[in-house]
C-alpha positions in Angstrom: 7.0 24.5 -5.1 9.8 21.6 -3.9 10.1 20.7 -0.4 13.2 20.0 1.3 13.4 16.3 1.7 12.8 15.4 5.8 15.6 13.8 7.7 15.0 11.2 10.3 17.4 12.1 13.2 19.3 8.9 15.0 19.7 7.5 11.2 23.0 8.5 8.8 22.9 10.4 6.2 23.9 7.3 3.7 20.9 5.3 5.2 18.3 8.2 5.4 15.0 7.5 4.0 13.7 10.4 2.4 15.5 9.9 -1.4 12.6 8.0 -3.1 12.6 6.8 -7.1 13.9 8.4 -9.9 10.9 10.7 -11.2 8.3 8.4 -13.1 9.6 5.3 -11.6 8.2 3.2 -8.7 8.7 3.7 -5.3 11.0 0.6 -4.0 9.8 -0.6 -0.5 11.8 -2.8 1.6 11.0 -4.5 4.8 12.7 -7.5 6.7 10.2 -8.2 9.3 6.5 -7.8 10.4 6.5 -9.0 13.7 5.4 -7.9 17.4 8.5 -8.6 18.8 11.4 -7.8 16.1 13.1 -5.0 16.6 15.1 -3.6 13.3 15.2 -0.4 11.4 13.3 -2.0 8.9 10.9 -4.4 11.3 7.2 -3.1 12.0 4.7 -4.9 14.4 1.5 -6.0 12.0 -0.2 -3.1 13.0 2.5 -0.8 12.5 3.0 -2.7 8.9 -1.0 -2.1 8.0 -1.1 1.2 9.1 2.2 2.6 7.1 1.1 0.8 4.1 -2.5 1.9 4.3 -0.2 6.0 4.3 1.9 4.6 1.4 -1.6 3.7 -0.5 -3.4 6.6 -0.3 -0.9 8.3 -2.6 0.8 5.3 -4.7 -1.3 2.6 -6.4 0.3 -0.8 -6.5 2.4 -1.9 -8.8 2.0 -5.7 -9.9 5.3 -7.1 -9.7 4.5 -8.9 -13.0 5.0 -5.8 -14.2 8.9 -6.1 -14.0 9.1 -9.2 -16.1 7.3 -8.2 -19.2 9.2 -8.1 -22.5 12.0 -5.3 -23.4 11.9 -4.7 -19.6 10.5 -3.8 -16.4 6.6 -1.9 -17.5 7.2 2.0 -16.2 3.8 3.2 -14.7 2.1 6.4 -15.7 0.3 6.6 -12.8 2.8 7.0 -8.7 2.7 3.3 -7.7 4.5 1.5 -5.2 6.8 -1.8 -5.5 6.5 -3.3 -2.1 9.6 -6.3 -1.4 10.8 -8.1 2.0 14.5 -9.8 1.9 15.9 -13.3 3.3 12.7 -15.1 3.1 11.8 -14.7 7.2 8.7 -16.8 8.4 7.0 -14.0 9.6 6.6 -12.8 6.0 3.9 -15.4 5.5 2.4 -15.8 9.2 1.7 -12.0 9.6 2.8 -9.9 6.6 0.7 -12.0 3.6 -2.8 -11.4 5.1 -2.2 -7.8 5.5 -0.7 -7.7 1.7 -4.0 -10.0 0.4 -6.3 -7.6 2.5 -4.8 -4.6 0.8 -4.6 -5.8 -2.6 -0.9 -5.8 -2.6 1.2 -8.1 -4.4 4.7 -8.1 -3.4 8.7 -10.0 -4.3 10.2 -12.3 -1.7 13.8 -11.8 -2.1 15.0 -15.4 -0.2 18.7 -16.7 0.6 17.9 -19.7 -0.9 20.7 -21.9 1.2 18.4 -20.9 4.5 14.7 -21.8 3.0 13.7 -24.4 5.7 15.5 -23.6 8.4 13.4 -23.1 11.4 14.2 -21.3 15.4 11.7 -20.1 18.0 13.6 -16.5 17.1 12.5 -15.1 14.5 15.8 -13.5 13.4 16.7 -17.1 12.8 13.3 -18.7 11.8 13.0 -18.8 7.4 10.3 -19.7 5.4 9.6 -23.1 3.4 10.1 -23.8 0.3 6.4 -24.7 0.3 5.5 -21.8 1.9 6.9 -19.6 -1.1 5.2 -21.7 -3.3 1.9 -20.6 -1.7 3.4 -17.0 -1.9 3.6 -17.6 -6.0 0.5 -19.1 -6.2 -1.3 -16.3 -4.9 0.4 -14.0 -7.3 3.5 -12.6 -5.6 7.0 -13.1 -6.7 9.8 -15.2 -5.3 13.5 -14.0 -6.3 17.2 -14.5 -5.2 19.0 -13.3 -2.5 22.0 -15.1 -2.6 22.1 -18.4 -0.9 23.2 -17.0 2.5 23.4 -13.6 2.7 27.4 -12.3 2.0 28.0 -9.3 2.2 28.5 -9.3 -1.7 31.3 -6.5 -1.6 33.2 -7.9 0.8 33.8 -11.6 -0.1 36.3 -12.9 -2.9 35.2 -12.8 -5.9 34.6 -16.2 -6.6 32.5 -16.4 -3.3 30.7 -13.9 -4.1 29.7 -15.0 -8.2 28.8 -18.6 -6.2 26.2 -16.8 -4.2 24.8 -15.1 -6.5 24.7 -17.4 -9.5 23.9 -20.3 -7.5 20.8 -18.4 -5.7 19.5 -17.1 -9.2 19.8 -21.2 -10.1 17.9 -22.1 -7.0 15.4 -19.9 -8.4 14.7 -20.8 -11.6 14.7 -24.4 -11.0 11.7 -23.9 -8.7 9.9 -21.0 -10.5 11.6 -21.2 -14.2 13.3 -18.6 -16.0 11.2 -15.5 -15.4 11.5 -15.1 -11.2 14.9 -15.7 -11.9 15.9 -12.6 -13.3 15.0 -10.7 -10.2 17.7 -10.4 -7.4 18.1 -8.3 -4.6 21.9 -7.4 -2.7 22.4 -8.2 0.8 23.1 -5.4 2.8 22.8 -3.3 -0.1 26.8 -3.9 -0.5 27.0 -3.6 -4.4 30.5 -5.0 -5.6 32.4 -3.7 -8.6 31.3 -6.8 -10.4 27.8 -7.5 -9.8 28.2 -11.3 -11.7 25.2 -10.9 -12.9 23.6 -12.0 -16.6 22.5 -9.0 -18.1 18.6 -9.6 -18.0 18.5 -9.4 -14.5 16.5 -6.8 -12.7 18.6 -6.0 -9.4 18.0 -4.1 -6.3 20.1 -2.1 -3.8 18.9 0.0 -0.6 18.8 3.3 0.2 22.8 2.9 -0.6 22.1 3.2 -4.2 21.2 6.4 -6.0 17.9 7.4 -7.5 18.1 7.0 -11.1 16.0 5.7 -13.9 16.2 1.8 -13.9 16.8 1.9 -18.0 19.9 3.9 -16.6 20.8 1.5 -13.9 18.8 -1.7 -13.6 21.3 -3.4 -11.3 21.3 -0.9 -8.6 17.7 -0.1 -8.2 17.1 1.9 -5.2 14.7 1.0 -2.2 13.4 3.0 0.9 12.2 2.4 3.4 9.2 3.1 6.2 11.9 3.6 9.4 10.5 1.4 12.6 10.0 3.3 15.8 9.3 6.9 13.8 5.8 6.4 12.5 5.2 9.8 13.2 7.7 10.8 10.1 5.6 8.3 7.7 3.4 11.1 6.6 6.2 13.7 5.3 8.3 10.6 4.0 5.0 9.6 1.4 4.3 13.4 0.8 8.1 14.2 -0.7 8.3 10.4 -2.2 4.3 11.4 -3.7 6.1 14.9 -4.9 9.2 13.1 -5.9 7.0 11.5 -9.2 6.8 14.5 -11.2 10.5 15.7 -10.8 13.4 15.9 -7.8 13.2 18.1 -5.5 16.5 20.6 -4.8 16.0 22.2 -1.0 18.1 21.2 1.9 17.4 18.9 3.9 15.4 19.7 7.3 14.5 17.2 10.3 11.5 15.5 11.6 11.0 13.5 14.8 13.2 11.1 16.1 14.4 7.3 15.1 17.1 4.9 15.4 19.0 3.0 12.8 20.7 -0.4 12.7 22.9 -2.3 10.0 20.6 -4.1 7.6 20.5 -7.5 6.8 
């Protein structure tokens, strides 16, 4: 029997969390920050970030992100598994987020702005990874890709702006990590334009803004979800309907769970 997918109250119903992957596809994670003292929708303190994954685990294996760039296209699992990814290439994904990963035997995608790699604040919001550092990433098995080179909203720039971002990002990419990273991108905001400008090998992902489909159906507006910061206590319910969302979509009405709040990604 279908459940009816659970609503986080305080979020919109465009940015809810609940729609997973298209059945017999990964589940898309995204996440922004793990750090004690970020607060964002898509932000969890370390422990917060070990916890919810250690949830997400017991029902989804991982999925190696290799996995997307073998030959004919992304490998589909036949077992659940879980596609974990973090956007704009923030500091904090190295310093607090990669131990957790190794400890959990998770390999994840760094989506970077590659025009901000380098540039270093004592806030967090501001403070970016190295280029050296996402070398280390790739060394130990995870994957960098593009993000633009600094983070337009991609449906709402001209559209020559917007083709320079994105190009130019996927560019940065495979200069650094060759040809096979690059065909991985990821949308800021999850603004998809009418013109994506992107080559047509390239895997690309959305938010919860895009729909769940099959990625052979769509593979430039791959959905993501998300585990919402300050409503752990609705983890649980989200990976049981994502979990029951594998074998086929469920129909029911929505009904809520406990409370959270919502803020614009970036």
């Amino acid at each position: 029997m279908t459940t009816a997918p659970p609503l986080v109250p305080g979020i919109p119903a465009e940015h809810q969390p609940a729609t997973g992957s298209a059945p017999g596809w990964p589940l898309v994670l995204y996440f922004h920050h793990v750090h004690p003292d970020v607060r964002h929708y898509t932000a969890l303190s370390p422990d917060e970030f070990e916890r919810g994954m250690e949830q997400v685990l017991e029902r989804f294996d991982p999925y190696d992100p290799a996995d997307l760039l073998a030959d004919g296209g992304p490998r589909r699992p036949e077992r659940p598994t879980v596609l974990v990814t973090f956007d704009d290439g923030y500091r904090d994904n190295a310093t607090h987020a990669r131990d957790i990963l190794d400890r959990l035997g998770v390999r994840a995608v760094f989506f970077v702005c590659t025009g901000m790699l380098g540039r270093r604040s004592t806030r967090p919001r501001e403070d970016y990874l190295t280029y050296e550092a996402c070398d280390r990433l790739a060394r130990e098995g995870h994957l960098i890709g593009a993000h633009t080179r600094t983070h337009p909203h991609l449906d709402r720039v001209p559209a020559a702006d917007g083709r320079a971002q994105t190009l130019g990002s996927l560019d940065d990419i495979r200069e650094r990590y060759g040809p096979s990273p690059a065909r991985l991108f990821a949308y800021p905001y999850g603004g998809v334009p009418d013109q994506p400008y992107l080559p047509d090998d390239v895997l690309a992902f959305g938010t919860v803004r895009s729909p769940a489909v099959a990625w052979t159906a769509d593979p430039q507006r791959i959905r993501r979800t998300y585990l919402p910061s300050g409503a752990a206590d609705t983890w649980a319910g989200l990976v049981r309907h994502w979990r029951s969302g594998w074998d086929g979509p469920t129909a029911l009405p929505a009904r809520p769970v406990p409370t959270a709040s919502e803020g614009e990604e970036r």
